[in-house]
N, CA, C and O atoms as a Tripos MOL2 file, in Angstrom:
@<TRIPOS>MOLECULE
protein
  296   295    74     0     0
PROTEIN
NO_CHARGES

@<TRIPOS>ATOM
      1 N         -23.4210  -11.7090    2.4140 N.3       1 UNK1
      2 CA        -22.8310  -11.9590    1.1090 C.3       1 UNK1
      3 C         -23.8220  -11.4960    0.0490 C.2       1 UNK1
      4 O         -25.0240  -11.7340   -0.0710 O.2       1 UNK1
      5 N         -22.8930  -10.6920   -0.7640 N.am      2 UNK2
      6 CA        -24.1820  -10.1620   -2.2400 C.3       2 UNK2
      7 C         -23.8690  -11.2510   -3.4330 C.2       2 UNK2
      8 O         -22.8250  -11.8930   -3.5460 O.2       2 UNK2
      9 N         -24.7820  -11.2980   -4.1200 N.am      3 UNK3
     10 CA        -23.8550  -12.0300   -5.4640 C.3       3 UNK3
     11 C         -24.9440  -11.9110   -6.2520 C.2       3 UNK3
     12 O         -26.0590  -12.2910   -5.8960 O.2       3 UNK3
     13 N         -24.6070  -11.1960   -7.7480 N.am      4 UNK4
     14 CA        -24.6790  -10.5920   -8.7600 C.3       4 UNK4
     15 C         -24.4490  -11.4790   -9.8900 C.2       4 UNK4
     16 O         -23.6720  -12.4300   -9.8130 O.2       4 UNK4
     17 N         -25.1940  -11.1490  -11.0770 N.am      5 UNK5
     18 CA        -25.0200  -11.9760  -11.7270 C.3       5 UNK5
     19 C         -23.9190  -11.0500  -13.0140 C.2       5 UNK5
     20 O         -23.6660   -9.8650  -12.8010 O.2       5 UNK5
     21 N         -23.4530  -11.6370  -14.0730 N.am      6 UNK6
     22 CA        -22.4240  -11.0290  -14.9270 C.3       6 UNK6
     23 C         -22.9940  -10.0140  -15.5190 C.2       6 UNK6
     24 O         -22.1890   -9.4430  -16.2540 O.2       6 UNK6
     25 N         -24.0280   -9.5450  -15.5190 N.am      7 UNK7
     26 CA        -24.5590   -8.5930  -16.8040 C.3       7 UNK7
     27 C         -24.7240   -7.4270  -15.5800 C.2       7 UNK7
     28 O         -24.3190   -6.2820  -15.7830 O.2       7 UNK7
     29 N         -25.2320   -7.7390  -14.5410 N.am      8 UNK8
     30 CA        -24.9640   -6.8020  -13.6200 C.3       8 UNK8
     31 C         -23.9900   -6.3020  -12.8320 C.2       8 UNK8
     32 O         -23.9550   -5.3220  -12.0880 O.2       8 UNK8
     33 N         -23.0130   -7.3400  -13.1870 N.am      9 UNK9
     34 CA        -21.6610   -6.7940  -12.1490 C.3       9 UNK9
     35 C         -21.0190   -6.1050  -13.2440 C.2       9 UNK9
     36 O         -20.1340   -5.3130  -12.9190 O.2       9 UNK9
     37 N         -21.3200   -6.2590  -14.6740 N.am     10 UNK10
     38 CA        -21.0150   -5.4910  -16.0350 C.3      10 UNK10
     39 C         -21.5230   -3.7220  -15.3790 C.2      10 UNK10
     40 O         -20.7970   -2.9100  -14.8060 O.2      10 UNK10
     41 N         -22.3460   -3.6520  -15.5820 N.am     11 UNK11
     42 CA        -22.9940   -2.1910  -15.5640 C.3      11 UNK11
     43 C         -23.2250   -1.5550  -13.9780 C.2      11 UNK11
     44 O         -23.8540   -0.5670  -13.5990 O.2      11 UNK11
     45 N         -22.5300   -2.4470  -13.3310 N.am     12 UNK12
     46 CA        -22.4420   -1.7430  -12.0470 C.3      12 UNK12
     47 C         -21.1320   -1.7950  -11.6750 C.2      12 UNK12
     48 O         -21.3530   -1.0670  -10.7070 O.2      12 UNK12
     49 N         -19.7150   -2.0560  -11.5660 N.am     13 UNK13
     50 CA        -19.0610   -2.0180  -11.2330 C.3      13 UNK13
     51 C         -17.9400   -1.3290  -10.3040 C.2      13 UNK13
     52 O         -17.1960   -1.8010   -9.4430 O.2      13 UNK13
     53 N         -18.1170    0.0250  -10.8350 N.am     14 UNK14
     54 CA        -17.9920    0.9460   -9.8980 C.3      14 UNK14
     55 C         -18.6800    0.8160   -8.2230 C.2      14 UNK14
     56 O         -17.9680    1.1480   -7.2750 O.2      14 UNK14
     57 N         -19.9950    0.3480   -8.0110 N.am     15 UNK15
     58 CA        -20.2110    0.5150   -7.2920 C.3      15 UNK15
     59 C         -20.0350   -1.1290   -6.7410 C.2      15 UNK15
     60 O         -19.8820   -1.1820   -5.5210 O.2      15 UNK15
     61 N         -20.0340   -1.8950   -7.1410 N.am     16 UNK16
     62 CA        -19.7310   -3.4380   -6.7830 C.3      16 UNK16
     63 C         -18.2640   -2.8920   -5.6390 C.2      16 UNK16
     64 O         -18.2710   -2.9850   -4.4120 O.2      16 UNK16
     65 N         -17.1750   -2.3640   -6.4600 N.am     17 UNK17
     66 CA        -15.9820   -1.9470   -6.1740 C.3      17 UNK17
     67 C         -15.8390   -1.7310   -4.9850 C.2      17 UNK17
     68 O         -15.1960   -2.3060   -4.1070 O.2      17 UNK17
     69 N         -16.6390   -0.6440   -5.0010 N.am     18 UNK18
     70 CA        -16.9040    0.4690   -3.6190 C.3      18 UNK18
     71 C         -17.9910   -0.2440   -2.3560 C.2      18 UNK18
     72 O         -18.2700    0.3020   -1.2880 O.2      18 UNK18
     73 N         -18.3660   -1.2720   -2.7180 N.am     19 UNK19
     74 CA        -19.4550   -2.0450   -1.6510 C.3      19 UNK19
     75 C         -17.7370   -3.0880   -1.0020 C.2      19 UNK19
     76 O         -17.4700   -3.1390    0.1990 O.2      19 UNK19
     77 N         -17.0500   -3.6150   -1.8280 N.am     20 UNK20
     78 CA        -16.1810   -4.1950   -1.5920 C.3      20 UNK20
     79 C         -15.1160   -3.9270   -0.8530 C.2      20 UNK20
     80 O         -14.6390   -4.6550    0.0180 O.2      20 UNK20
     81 N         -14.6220   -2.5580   -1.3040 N.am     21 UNK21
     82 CA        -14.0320   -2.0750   -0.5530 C.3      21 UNK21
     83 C         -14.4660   -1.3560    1.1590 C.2      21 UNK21
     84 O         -13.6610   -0.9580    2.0000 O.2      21 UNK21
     85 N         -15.5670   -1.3740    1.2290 N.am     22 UNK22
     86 CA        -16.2330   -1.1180    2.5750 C.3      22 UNK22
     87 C         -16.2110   -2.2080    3.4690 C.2      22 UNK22
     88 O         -16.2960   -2.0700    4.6900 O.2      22 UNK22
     89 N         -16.0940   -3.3540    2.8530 N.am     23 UNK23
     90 CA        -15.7200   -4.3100    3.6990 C.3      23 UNK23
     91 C         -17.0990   -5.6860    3.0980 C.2      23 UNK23
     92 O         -17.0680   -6.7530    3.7100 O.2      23 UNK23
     93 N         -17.8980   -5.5630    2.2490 N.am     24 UNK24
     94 CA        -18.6640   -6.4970    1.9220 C.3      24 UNK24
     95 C         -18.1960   -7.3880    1.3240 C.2      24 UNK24
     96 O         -17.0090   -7.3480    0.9990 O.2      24 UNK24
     97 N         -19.0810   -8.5520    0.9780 N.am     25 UNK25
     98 CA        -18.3540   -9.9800    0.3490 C.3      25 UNK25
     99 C         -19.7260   -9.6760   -0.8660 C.2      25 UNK25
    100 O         -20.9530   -9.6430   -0.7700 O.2      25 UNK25
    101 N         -18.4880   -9.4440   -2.2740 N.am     26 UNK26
    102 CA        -19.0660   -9.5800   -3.4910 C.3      26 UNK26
    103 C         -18.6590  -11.0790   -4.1290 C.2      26 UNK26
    104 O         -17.5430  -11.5970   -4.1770 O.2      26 UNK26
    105 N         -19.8740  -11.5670   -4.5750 N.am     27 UNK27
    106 CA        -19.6410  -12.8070   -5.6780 C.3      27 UNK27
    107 C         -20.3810  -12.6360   -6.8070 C.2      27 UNK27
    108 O         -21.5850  -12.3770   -6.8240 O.2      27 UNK27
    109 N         -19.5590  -12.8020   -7.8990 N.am     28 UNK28
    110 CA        -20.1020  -12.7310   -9.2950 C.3      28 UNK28
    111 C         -20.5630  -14.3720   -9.4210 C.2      28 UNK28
    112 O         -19.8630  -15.3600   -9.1990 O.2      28 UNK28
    113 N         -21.9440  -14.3130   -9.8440 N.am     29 UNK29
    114 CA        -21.6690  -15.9640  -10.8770 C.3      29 UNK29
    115 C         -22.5220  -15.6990  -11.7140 C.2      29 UNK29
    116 O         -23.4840  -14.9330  -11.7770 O.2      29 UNK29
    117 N         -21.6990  -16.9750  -12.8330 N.am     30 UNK30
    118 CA        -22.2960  -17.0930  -13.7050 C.3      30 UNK30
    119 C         -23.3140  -18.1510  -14.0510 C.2      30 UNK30
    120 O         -22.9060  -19.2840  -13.7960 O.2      30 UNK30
    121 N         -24.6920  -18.0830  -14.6310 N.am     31 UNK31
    122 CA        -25.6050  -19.1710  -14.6530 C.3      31 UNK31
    123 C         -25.5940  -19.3920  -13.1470 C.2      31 UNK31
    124 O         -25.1560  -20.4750  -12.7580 O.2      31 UNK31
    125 N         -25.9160  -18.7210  -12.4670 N.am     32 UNK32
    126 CA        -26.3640  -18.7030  -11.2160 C.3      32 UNK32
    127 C         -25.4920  -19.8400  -10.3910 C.2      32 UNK32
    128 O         -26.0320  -20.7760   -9.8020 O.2      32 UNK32
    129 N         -24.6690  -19.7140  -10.4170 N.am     33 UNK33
    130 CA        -23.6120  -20.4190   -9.8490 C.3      33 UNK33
    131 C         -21.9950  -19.6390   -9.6550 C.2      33 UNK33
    132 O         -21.1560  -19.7060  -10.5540 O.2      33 UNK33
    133 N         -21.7730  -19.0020   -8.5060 N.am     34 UNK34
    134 CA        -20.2570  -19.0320   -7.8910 C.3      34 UNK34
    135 C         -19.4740  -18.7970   -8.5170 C.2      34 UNK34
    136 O         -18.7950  -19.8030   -8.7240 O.2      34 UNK34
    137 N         -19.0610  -17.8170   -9.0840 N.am     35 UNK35
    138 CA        -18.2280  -17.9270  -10.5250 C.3      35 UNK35
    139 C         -16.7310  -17.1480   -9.8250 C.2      35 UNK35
    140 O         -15.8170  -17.9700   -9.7520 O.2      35 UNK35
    141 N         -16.3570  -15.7790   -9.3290 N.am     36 UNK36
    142 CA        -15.8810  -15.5030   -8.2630 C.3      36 UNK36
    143 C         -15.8880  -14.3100   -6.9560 C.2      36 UNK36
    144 O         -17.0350  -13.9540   -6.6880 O.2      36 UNK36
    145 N         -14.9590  -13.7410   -6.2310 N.am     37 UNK37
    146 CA        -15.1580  -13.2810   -5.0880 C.3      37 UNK37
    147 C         -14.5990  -11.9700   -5.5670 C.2      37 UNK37
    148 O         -13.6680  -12.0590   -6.3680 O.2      37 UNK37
    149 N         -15.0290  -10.6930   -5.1970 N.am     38 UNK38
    150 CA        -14.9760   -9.4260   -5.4500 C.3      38 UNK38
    151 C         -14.0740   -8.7950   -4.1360 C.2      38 UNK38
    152 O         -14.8380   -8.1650   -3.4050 O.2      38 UNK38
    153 N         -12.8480   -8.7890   -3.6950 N.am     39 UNK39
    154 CA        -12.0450   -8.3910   -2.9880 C.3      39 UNK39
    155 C         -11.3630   -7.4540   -2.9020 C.2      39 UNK39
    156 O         -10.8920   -6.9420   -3.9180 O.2      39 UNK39
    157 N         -11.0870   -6.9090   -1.5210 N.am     40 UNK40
    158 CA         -9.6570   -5.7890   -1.6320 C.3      40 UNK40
    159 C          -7.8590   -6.3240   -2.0330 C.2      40 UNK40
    160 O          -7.2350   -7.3730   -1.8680 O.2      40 UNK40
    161 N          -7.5520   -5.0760   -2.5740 N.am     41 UNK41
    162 CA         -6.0230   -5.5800   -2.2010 C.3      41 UNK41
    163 C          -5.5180   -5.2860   -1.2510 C.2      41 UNK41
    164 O          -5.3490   -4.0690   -1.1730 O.2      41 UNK41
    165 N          -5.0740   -5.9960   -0.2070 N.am     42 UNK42
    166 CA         -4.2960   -5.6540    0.8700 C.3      42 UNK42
    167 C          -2.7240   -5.2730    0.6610 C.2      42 UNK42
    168 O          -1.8910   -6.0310    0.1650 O.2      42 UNK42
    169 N          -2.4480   -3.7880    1.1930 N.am     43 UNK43
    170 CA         -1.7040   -2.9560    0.9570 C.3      43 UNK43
    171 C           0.0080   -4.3020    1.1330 C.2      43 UNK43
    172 O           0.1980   -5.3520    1.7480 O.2      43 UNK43
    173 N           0.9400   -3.3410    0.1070 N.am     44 UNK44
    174 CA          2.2840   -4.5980    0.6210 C.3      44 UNK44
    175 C           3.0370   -3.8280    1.3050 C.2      44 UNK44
    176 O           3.4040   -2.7420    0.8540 O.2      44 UNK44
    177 N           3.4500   -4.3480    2.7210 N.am     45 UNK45
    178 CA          4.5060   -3.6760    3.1980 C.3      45 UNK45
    179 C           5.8920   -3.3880    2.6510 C.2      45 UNK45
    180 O           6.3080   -4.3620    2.0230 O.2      45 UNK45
    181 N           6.7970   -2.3070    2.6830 N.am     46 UNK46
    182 CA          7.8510   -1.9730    1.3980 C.3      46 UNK46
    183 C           8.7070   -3.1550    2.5090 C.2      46 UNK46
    184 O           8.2680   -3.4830    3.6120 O.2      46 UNK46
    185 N           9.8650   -3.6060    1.9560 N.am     47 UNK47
    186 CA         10.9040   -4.6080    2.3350 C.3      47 UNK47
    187 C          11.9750   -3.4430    2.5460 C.2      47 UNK47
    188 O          12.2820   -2.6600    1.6470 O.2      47 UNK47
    189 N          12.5300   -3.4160    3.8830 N.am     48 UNK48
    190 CA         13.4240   -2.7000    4.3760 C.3      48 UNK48
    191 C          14.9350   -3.6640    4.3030 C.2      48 UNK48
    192 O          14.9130   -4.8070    4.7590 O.2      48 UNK48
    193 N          16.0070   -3.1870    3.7930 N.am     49 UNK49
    194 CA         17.2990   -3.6010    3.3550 C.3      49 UNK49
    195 C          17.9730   -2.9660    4.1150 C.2      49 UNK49
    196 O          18.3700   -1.8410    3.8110 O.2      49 UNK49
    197 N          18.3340   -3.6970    5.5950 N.am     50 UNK50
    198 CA         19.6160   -3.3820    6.1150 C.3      50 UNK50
    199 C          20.7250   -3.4560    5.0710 C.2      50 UNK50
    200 O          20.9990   -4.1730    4.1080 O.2      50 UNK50
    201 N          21.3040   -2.2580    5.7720 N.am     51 UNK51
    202 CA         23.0120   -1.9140    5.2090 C.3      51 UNK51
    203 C          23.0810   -1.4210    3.7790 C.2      51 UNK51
    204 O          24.1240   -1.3750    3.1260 O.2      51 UNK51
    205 N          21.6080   -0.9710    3.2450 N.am     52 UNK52
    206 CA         21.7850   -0.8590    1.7650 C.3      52 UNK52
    207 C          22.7680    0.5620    1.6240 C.2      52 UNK52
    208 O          23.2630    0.6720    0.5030 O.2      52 UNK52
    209 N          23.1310    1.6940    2.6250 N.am     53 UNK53
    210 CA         24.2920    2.5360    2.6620 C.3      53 UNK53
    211 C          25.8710    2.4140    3.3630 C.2      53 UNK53
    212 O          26.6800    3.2640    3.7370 O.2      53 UNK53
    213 N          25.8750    1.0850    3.3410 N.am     54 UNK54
    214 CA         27.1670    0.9120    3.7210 C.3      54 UNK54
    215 C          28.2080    1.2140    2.8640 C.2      54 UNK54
    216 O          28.4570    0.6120    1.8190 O.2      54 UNK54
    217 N          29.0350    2.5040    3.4890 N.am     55 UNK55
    218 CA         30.4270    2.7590    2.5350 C.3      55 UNK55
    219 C          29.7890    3.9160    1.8330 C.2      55 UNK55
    220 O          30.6560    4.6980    1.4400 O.2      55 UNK55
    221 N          28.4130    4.3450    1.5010 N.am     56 UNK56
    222 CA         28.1650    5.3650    1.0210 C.3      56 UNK56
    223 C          27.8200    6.2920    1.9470 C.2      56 UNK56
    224 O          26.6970    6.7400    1.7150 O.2      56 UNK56
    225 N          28.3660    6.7820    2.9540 N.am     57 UNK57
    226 CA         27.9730    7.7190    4.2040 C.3      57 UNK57
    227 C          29.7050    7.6800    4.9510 C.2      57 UNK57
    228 O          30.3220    6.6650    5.2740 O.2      57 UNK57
    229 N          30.1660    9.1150    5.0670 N.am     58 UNK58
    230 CA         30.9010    9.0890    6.0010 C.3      58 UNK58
    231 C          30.9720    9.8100    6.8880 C.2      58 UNK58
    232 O          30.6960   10.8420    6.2760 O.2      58 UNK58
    233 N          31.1860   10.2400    8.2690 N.am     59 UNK59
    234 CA         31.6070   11.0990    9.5850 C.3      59 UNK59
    235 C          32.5370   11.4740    9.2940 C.2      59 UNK59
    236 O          33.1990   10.6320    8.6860 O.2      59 UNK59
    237 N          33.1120   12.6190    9.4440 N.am     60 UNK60
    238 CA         34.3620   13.7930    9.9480 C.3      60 UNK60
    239 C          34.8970   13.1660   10.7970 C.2      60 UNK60
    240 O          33.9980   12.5180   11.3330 O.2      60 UNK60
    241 N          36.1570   12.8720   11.4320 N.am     61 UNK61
    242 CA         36.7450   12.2400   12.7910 C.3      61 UNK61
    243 C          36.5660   13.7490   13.7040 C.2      61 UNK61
    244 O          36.8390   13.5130   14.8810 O.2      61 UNK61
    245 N          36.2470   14.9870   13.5230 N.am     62 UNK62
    246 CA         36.2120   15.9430   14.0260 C.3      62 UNK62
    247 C          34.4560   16.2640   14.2000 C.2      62 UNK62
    248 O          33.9450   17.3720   14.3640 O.2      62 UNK62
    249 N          33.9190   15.2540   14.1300 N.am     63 UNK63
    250 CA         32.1030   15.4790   13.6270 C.3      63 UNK63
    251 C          31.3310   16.2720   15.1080 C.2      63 UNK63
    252 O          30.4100   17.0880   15.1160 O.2      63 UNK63
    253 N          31.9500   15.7950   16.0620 N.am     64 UNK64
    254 CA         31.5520   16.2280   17.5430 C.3      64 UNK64
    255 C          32.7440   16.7910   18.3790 C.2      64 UNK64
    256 O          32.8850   16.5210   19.5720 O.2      64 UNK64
    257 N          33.6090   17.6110   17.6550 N.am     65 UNK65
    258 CA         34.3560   18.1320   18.0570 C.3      65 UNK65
    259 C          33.8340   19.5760   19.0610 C.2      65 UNK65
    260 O          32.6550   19.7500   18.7500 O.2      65 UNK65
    261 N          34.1330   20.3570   19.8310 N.am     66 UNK66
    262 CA         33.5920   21.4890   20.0090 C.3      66 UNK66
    263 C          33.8340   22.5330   18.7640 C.2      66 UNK66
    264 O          34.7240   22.6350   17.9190 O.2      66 UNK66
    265 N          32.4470   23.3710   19.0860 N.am     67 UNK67
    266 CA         32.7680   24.7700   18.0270 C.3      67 UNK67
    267 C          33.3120   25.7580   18.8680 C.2      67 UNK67
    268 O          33.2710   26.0100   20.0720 O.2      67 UNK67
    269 N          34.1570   26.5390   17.2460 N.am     68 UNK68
    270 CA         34.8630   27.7710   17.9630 C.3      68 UNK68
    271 C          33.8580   28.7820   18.2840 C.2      68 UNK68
    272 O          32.7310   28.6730   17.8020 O.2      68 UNK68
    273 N          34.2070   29.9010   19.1670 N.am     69 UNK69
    274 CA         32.7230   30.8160   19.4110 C.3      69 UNK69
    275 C          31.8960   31.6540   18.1700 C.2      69 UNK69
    276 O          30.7810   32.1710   18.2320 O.2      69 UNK69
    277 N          32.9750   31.5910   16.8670 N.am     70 UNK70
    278 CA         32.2700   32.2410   15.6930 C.3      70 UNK70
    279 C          31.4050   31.8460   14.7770 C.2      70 UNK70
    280 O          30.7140   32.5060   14.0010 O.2      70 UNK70
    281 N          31.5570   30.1320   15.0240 N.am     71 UNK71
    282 CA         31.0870   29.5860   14.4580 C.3      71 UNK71
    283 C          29.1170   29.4800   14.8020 C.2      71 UNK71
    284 O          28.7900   29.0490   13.6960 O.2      71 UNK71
    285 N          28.4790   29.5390   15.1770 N.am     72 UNK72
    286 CA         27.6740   29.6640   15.8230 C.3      72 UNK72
    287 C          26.9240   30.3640   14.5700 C.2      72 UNK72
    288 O          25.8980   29.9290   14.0470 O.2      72 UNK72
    289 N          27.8290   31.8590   14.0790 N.am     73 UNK73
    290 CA         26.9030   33.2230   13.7260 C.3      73 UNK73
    291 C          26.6760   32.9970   12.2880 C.2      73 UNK73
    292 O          26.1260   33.8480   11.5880 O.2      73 UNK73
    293 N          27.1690   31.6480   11.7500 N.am     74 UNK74
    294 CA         27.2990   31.5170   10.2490 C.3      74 UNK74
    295 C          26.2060   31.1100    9.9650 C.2      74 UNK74
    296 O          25.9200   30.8750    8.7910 O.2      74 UNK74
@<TRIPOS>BOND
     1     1     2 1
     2     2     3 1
     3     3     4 2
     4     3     5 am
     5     5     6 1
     6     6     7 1
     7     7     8 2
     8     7     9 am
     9     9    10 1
    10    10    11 1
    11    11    12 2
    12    11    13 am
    13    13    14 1
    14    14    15 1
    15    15    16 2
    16    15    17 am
    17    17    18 1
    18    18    19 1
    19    19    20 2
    20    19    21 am
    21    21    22 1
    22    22    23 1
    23    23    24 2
    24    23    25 am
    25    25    26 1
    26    26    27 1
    27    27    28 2
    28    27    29 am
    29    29    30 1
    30    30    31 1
    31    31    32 2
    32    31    33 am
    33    33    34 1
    34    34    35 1
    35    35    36 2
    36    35    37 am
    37    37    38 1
    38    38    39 1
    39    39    40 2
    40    39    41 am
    41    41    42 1
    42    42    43 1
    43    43    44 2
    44    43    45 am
    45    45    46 1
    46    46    47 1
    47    47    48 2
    48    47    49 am
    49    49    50 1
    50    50    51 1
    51    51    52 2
    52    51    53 am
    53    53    54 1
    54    54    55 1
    55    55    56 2
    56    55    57 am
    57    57    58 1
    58    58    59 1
    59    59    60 2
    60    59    61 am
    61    61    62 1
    62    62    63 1
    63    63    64 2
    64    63    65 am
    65    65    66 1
    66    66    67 1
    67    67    68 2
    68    67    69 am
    69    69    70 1
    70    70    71 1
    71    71    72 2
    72    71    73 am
    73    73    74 1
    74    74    75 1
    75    75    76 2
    76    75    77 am
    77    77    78 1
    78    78    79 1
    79    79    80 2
    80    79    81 am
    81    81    82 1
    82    82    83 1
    83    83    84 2
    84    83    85 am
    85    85    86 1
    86    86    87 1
    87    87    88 2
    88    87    89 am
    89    89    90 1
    90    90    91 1
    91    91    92 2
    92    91    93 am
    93    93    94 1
    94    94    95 1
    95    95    96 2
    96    95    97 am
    97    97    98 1
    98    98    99 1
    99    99   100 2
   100    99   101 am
   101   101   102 1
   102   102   103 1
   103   103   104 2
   104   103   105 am
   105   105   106 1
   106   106   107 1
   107   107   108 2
   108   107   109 am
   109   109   110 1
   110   110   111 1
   111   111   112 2
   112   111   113 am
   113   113   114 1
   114   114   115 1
   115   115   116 2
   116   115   117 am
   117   117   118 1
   118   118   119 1
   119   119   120 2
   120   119   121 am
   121   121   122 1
   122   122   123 1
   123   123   124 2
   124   123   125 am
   125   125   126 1
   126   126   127 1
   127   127   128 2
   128   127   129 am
   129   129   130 1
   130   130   131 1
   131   131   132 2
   132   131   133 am
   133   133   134 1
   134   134   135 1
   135   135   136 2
   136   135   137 am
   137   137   138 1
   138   138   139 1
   139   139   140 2
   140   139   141 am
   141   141   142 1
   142   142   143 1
   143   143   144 2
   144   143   145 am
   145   145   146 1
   146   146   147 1
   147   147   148 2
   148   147   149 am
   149   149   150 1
   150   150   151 1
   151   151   152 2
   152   151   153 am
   153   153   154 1
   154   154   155 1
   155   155   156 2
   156   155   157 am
   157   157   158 1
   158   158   159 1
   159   159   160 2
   160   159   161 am
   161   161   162 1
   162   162   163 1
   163   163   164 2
   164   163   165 am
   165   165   166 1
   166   166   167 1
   167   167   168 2
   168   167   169 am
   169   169   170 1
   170   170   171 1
   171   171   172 2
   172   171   173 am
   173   173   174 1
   174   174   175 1
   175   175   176 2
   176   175   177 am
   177   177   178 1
   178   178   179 1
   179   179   180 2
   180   179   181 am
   181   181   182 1
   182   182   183 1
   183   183   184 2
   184   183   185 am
   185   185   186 1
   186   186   187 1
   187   187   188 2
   188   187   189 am
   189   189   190 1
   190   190   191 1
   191   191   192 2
   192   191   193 am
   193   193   194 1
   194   194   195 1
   195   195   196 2
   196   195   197 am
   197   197   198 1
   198   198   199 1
   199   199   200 2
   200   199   201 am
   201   201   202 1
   202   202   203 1
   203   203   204 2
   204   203   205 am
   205   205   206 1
   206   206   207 1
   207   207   208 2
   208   207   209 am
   209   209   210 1
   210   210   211 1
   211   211   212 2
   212   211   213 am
   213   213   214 1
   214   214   215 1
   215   215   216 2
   216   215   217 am
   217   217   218 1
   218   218   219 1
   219   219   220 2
   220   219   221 am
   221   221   222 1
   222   222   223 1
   223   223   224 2
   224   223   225 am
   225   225   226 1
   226   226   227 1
   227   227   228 2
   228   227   229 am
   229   229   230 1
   230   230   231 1
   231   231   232 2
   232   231   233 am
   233   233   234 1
   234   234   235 1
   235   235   236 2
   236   235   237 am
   237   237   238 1
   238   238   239 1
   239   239   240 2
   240   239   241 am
   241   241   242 1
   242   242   243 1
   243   243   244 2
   244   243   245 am
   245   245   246 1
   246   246   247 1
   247   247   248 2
   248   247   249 am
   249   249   250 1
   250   250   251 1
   251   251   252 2
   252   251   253 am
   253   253   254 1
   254   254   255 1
   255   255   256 2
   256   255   257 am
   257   257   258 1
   258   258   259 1
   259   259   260 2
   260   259   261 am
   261   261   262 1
   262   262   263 1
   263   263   264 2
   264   263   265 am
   265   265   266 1
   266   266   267 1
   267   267   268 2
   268   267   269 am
   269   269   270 1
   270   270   271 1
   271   271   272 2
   272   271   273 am
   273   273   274 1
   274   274   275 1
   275   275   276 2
   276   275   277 am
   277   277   278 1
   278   278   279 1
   279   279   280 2
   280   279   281 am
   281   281   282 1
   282   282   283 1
   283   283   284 2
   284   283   285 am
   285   285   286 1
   286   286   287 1
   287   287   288 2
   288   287   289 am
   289   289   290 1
   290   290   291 1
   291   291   292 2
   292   291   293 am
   293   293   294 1
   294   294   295 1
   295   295   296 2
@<TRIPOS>SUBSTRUCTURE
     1 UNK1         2 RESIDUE 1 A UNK
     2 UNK2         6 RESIDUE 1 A UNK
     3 UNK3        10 RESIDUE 1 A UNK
     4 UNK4        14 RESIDUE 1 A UNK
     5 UNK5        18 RESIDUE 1 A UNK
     6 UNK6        22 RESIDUE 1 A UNK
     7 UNK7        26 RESIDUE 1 A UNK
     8 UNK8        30 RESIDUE 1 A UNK
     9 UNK9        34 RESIDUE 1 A UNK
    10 UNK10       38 RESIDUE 1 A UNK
    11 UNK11       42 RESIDUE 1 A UNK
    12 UNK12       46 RESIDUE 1 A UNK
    13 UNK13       50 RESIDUE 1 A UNK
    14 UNK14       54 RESIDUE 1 A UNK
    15 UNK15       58 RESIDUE 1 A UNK
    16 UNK16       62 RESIDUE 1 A UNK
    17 UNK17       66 RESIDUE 1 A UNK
    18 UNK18       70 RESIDUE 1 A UNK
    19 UNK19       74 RESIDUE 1 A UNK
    20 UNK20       78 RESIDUE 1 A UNK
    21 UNK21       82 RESIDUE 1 A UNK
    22 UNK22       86 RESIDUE 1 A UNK
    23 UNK23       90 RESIDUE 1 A UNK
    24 UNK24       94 RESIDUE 1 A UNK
    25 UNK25       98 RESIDUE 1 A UNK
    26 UNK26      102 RESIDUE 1 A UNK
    27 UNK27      106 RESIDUE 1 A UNK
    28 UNK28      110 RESIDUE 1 A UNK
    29 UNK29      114 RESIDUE 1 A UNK
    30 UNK30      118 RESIDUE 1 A UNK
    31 UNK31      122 RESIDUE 1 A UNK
    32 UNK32      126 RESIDUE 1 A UNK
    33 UNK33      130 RESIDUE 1 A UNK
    34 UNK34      134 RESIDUE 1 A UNK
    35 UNK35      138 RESIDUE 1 A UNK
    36 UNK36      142 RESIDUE 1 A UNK
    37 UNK37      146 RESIDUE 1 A UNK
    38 UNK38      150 RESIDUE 1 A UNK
    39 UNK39      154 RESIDUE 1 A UNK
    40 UNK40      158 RESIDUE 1 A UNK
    41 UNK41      162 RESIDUE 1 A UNK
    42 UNK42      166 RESIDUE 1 A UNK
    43 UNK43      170 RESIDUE 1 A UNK
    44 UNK44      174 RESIDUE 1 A UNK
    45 UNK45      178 RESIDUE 1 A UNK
    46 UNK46      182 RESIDUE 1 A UNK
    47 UNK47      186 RESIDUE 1 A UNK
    48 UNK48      190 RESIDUE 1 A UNK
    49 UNK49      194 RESIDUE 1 A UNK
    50 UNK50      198 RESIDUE 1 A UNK
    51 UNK51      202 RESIDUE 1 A UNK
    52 UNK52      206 RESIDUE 1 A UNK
    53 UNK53      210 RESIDUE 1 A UNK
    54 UNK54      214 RESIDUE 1 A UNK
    55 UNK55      218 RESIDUE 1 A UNK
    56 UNK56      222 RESIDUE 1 A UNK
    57 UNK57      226 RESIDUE 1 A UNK
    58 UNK58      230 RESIDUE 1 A UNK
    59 UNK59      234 RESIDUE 1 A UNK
    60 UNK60      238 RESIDUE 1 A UNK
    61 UNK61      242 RESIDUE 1 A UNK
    62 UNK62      246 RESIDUE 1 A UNK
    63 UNK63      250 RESIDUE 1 A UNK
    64 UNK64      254 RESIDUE 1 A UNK
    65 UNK65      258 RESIDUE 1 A UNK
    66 UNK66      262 RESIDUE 1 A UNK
    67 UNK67      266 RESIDUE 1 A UNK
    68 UNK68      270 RESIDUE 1 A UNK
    69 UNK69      274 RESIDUE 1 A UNK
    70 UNK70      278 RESIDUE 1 A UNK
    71 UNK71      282 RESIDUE 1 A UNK
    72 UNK72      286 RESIDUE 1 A UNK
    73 UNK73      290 RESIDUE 1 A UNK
    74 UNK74      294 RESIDUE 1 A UNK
């Protein structure tokens, strides 16, 4: 665990950031005391919506029909 005090987590930040994101445990305090924790954001998984194309999609009743032999050359 690092922990920094405010005037330095001021003028370093960028690199506070980048220690954090590597996987270290940053703490800022203030008056030498715990003030808080310097973390990643953990990515959000997107929310998948069954049926959100229902009624907007349709098949041909002919969709798997066979092709004629000309069709092929188009």
């Amino acid at each position: 665990m690092r922990q920094v005090n405010m005037l330095e987590a001021k003028t370093a930040l960028s690199e506070l950031v980048a220690a954090a994101l590597r996987g270290e445990e940053i703490v800022i305090a203030r008056a030498n005391k715990p003030a808080v924790r310097l973390v990643p954001v953990e990515p959000v998984a997107p929310v998948r919506r069954f049926g959100w194309a229902t009624g907007k999609i349709s098949v041909a009743e002919d969709f798997d029909a066979p092709l004629d032999a000309f069709s092929s050359y188009r």
